[in-house]
N, C-alpha and C positions, 0 to 999 in steps of 0.2 A: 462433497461440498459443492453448491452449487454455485457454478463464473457469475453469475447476474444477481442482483437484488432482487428478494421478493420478500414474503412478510413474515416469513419465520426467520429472516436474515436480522436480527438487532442491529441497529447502527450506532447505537451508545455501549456496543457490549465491550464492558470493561477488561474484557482481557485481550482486545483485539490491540495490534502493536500496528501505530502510525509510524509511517516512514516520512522524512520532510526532507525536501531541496538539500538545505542545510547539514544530514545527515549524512550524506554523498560524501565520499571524496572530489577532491577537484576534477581526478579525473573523470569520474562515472558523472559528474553538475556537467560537465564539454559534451558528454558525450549524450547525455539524458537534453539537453537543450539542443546539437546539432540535429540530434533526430528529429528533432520537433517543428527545426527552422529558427527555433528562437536561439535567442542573445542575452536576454535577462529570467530570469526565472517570472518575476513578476506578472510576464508575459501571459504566464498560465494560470497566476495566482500559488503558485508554488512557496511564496514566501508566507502564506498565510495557511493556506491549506495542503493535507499531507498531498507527494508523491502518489504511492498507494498505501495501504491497508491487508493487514494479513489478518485473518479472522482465524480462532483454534477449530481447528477440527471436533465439532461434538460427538462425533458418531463415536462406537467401542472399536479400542483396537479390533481387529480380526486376523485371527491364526495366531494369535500372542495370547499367553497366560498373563493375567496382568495382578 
């Protein structure tokens, strides 16, 4: 899977799983905003837009019978 967006990468793909601010514990929200510097999530736009994004692996398992 490729780290960077390019054009076979969907950005509406429906089975990709949004992680947001909110979804943290309190403690990973302290610890995801002191890395950053920031104080408030908002700072990043984290209340509106996800954290990250896991997208599914497409490619076929490999060395598994599936």
């Amino acid at each position: 899977m490729a780290l960077f967006f390019d054009e076979e990468m969907d950005m509406c793909d429906l089975n990709a799983v949004e992680i947001f601010f909110s979804d943290l514990k309190p403690e990973a929200q302290k610890r995801l905003l002191d890395s950053y510097g920031m104080t408030d999530p908002r700072e990043g736009n984290w209340d509106v837009f996800p954290v990250f994004v896991l997208y599914p692996d497409t490619d076929e398992p490999k060395g598994f019978d599936v």
